[in-house]
C-alpha positions in Angstrom: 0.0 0.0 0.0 2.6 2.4 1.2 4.6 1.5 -2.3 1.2 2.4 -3.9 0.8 5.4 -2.6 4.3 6.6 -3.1 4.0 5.8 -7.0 0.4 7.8 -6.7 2.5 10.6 -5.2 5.4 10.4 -7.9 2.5 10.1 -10.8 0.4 13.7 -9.0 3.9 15.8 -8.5 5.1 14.6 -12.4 1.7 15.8 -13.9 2.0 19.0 -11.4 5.1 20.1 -13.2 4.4 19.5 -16.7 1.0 21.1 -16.2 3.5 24.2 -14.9 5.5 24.1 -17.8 2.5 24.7 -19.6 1.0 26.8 -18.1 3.9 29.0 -18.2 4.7 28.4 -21.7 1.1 29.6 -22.6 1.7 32.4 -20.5 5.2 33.8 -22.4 4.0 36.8 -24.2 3.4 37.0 -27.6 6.3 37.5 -29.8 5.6 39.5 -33.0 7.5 39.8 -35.7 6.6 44.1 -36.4 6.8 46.2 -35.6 10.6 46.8 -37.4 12.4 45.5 -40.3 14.2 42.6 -39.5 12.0 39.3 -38.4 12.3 37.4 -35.2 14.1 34.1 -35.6 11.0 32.3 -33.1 8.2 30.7 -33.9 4.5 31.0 -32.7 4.4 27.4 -31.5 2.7 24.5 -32.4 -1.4 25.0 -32.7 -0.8 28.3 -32.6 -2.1 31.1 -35.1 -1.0 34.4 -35.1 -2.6 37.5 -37.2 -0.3 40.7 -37.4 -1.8 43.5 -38.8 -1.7 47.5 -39.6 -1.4 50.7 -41.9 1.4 52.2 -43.3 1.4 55.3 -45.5 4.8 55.8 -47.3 6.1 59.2 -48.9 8.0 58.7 -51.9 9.3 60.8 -55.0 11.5 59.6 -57.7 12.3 61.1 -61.3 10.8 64.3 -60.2 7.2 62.4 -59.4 6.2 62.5 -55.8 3.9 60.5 -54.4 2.5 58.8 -51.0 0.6 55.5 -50.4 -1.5 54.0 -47.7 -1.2 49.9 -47.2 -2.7 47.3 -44.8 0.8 45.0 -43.8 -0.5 41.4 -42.9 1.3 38.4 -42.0 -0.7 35.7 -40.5 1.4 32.7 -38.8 0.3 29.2 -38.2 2.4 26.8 -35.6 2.0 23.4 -37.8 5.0 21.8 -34.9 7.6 23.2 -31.9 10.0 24.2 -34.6 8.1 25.2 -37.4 5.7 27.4 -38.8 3.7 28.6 -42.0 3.4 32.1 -43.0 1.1 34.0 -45.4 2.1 38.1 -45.9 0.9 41.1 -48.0 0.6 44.7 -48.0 -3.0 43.8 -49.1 -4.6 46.4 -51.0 -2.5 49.9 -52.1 -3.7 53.1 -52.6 -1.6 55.3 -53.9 -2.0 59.6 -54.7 0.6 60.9 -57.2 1.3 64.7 -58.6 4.2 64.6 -61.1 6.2 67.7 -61.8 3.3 70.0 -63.9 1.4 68.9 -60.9 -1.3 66.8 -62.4 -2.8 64.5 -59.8 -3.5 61.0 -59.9 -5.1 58.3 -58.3 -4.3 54.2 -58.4 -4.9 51.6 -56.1 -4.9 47.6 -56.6 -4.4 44.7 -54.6 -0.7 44.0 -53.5 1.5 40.3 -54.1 1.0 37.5 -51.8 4.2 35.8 -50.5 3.8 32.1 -48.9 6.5 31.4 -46.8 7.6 29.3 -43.7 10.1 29.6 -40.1 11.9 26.7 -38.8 13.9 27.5 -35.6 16.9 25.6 -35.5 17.5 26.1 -32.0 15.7 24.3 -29.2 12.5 26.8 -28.4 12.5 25.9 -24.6 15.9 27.2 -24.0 14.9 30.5 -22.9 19.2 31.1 -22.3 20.7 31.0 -24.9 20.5 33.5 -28.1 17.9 31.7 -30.6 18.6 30.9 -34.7 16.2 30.8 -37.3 15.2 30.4 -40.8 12.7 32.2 -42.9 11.9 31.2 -46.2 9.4 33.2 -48.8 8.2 32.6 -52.3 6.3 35.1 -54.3 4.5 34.0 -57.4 2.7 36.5 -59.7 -0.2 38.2 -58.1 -1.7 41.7 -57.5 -3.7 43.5 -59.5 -3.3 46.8 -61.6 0.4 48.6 -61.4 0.9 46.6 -57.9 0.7 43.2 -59.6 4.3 41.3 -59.1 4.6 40.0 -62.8 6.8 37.6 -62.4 8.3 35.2 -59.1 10.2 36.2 -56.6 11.8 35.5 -53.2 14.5 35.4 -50.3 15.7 33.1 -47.7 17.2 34.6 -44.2 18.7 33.6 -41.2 17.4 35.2 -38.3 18.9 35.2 -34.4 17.6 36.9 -31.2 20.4 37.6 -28.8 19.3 39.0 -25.1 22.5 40.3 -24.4 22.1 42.4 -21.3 19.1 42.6 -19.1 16.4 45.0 -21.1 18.3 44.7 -23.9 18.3 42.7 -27.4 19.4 42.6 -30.4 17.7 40.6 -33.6 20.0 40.6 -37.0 18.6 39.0 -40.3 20.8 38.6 -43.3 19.8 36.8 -46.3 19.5 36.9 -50.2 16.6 37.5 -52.4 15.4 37.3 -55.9 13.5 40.7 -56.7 12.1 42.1 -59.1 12.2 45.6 -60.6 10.0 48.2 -61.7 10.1 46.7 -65.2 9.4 42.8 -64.6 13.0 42.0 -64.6 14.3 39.9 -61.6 18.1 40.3 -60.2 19.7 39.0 -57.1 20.2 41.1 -54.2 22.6 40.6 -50.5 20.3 41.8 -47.7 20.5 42.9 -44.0 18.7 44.1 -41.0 18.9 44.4 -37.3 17.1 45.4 -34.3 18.1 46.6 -31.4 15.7 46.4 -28.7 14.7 47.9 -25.1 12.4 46.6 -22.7 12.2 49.7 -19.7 9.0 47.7 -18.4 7.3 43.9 -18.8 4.7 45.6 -21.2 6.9 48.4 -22.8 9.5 47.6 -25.7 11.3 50.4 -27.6 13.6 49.9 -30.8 15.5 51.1 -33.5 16.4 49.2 -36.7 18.0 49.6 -40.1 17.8 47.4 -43.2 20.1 47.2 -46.1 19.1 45.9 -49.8 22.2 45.6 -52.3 21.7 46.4 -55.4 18.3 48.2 -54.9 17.9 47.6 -58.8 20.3 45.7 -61.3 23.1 47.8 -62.0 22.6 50.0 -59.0 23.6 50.9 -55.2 22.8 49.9 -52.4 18.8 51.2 -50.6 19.3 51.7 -46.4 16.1 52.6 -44.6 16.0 53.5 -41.0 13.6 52.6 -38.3 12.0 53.5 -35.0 9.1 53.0 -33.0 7.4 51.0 -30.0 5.2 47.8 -28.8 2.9 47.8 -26.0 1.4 44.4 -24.7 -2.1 44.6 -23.5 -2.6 41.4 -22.8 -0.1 38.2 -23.3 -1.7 37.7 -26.4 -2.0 41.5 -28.0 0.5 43.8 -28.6 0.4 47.0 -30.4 2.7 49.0 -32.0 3.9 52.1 -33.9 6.9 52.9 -35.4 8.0 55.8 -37.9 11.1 55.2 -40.2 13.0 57.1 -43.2 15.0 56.0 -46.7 18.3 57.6 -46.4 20.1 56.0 -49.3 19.1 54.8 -52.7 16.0 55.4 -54.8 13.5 52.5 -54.3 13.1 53.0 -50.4 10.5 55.5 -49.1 11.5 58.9 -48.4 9.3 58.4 -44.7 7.1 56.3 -43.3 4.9 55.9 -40.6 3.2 53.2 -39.5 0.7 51.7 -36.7 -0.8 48.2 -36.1 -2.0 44.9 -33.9 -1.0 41.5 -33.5 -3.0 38.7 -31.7 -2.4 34.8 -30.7 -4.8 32.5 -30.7 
């Protein structure tokens, strides 16, 4: 009996534990990948789904043509396993407001590529220690509509890490290679990076700035930089929002400024 009852103890404190394990993995807060430029290397977990949402307006001007253009970023994730998840992102549907250099105005708008992609995170996601490595993967067939319709496919494939190198801080680099394709349906390769430096003054209060770094911004051309800035709040473990306000200061494809606000919710 007393053997019985020890076993019965050994079964109630085993279950105890693993039930506190997951009740504290389901209580880690959500872990977005915006606001910013460069992606997190983690994934949502598995079962999980993830919608990440908002509007951007963008301020451009190129060739003596100015114009700005109002978006609705989405990236929805699904956690198909511990390491791996699917990803679905647009810029939805575009709306843009040009005046060219006589100052005619005029207005186009049309639904924005779909990329299908996926995240596997090669490092073990219950080791909350050490910096975590990751890879994101996106294809891009033709899709859009109108003057926003990607005509031909295109791509990238990045390594992402998350390093928590002192307490508050973090820092999230991304570097990768794409296959992009111009203004004119042509496709080139292209060498990019981004990184993200992170605060955290309080549980609920995270503060960045990033950059991110496309070479060549076009065949035959430089290099595009864009810088980066901005803020998450969580509401809730599951909700966080965001806004964040960033610049092009190099090259001619990037926007001149940006601003941009949004959500993102686990389910």
């Amino acid at each position: 009996m007393t053997q019985n009852i020890r076993k019965l103890a050994v079964a109630m404190a085993v279950a105890l534990l693993g039930a506190g394990v997951a009740l504290a993995q389901a209580d880690e807060p959500i872990n977005a990948d915006r606001p910013g430029i460069a992606d997190g290397s983690k994934v949502v977990g598995q079962g999980r789904l993830q919608l990440e949402a908002g509007v951007q307006k963008e301020f451009r001007r190129v060739a003596g043509v100015s114009d700005h253009r109002v978006m609705a970023p989405l990236l929805l994730r699904a956690g198909v396993s511990p390491r791996w998840e699917l990803r679905l992102e647009t810029n939805s549907y575009v709306f843009q407001t040009s005046r060219d250099s006589l100052g005619s105005l005029v207005r186009d708008e049309g639904r924005a590529p779909v990329a299908l992609g996926a995240k596997y995170q090669v490092t073990d996601p219950t080791d909350r220690a050490a910096p975590s490595l990751g890879v994101i993967a996106r294809l891009i067939p033709p899709s859009g509509s109108g003057n926003f319709r990607g005509r031909r496919t295109s791509g990238d494939l990045r390594l992402a890490a998350d390093w928590d190198f002192a307490q508050n801080w973090s820092l999230n680099p991304n570097v990768g290679v794409g296959l992009v394709e111009d203004d004119e349906g042509r496709t080139f390769f292209a060498r990019t990076f981004a990184a993200t430096l992170s605060y955290n003054p309080t549980a609920s209060l995270s503060l960045f700035v990033d950059g991110g770094l496309q070479s060549p911004e076009k065949r035959s051309g430089r290099a595009a930089v864009i810088l980066d800035a901005g803020l998450g709040y969580l509401l809730t473990p599951n909700v966080q929002l965001d806004f964040s306000v960033g610049k092009g200061v190099r090259g001619s494809t990037s926007p001149r400024a940006f601003v941009s606000a949004g959500v993102s919710t686990r389910f």
